[in-house]
N, C-alpha and C positions, 0 to 999 in steps of 0.2 A: 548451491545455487550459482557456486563462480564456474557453470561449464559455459557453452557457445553462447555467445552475442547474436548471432545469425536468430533467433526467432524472436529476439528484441529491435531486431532491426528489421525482419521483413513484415512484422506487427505493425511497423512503426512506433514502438514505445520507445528505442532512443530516434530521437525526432521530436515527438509529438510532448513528451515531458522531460525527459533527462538527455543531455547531451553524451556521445559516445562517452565510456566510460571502461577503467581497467578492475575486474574484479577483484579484490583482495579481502576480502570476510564468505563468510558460507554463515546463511540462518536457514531456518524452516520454516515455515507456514502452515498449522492444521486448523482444520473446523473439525472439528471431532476426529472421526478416524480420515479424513480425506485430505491431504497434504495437497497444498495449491504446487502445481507444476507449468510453468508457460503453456497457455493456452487449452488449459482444462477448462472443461466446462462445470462450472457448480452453480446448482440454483439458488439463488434469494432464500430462500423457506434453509437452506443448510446452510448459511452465511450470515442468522439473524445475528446469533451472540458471536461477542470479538471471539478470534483465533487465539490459537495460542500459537506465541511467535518464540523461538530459542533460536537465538546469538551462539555459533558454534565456537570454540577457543575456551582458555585456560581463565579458571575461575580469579585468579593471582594476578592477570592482567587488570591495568589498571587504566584501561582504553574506557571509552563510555561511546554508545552509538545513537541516532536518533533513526528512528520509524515515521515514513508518511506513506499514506495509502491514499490514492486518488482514483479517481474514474474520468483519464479525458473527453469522455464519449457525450457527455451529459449538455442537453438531451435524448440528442441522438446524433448516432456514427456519421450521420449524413452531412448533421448538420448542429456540430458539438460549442455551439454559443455561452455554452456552461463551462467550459474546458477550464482548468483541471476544478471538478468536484471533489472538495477535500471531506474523507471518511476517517481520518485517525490520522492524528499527531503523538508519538509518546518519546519522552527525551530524556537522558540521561540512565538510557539500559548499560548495563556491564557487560563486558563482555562473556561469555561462558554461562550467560543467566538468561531467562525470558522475559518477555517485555513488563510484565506484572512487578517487576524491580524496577523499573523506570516511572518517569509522571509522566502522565496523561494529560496531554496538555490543549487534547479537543478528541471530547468523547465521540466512542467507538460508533459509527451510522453502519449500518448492514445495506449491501446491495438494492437497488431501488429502481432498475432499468424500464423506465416503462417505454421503451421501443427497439426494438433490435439490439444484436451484441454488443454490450460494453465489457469491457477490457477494465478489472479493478488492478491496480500495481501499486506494489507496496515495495521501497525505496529505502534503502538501508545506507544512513550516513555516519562517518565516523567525525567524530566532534573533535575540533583540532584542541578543544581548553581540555580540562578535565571535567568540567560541569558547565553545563548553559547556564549565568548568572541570571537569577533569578529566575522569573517562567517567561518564555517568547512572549510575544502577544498572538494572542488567539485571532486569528483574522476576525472582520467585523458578520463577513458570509461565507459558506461553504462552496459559494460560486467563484468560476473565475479565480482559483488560488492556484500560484505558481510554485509549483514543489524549487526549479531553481531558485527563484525569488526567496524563499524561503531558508532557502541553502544557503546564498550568498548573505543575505541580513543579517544571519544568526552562524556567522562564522564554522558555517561546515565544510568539510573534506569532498570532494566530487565522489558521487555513488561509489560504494564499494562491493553491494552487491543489491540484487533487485527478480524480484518473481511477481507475475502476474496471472490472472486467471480469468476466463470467459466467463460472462452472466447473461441472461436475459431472462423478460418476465416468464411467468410460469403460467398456462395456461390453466383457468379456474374449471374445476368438476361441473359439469353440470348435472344438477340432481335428476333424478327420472322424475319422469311425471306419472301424477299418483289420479287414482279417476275414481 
């Protein structure tokens, strides 16, 4: 995930939630077999259950990182009065491990666009202690959370790496009519 800035920046994801930022970690991102890439598109219905997230690096590292996922769009792109919608906190992953070694520190919400593209990004920090003492405090709403806000309170490193992916609602079947 440490290649070009360029489609985090003409996204407006650095801007709109993380400040410019120099990459130094590489994780992944899967929903099953579909690894999130800047500005793929994945629907809601493949993004219900959490992802599975791997921290690339040497198991022996004794780094710890934290995960937040947000959606600045929420409501909507036009007009995102919700900004940043927080879908996943987990802190204190290892390096070299997947998030499922770290605590969850605000369980995992699956995509929920209900109008036009939003943009989910998940935000990879390295934690300057060895361990967040104790648990953050979980915000009191999932509304209006500031991933910086976030960063600075709870003494983390500026982004070290970051991917995000397109969603919007998914158009319902309509059943045929039966006579």
């Amino acid at each position: 995930m440490s290649g070009s800035l360029e489609p985090l920046v003409v996204e407006k994801v650095i801007g709109d939630v993380v400040n410019m930022f120099t990459p130094a970690a590489e994780f992944t991102v899967h929903y099953g077999s579909r690894q999130v890439a800047n500005g793929r598109m994945i629907p809601p219905s493949a993004a219900l259950d959490k992802p599975t997230v791997q921290i690339h690096g040497h198991r022996l590292s004794s780094d710890l990182y934290t995960l937040v996922m947000v959606d600045p769009d929420a409501p909507s792109p036009s007009e995102p009065t919700l900004r940043e919608w927080l879908h996943w906190i987990v802190v204190d992953i290892p390096e070299g491990c997947d998030a499922t070694q770290g605590r969850e520190v605000v369980p995992y919400m699956g995509p929920q666009p209900p109008t036009g593209i939003h943009r989910y990004i998940f935000t990879l920090f390295k934690q300057k202690s060895k361990s967040i003492s104790g648990t953050p405090p979980a915000p009191e709403a999932r509304s209006n959370f500031s991933a910086r806000q976030f960063a600075a309170s709870n003494g983390l490193e500026p982004p070290v790496a970051l991917v995000y992916f397109n969603s919007q609602k998914e158009r319902t079947k309509k059943k045929p009519l039966t006579f």
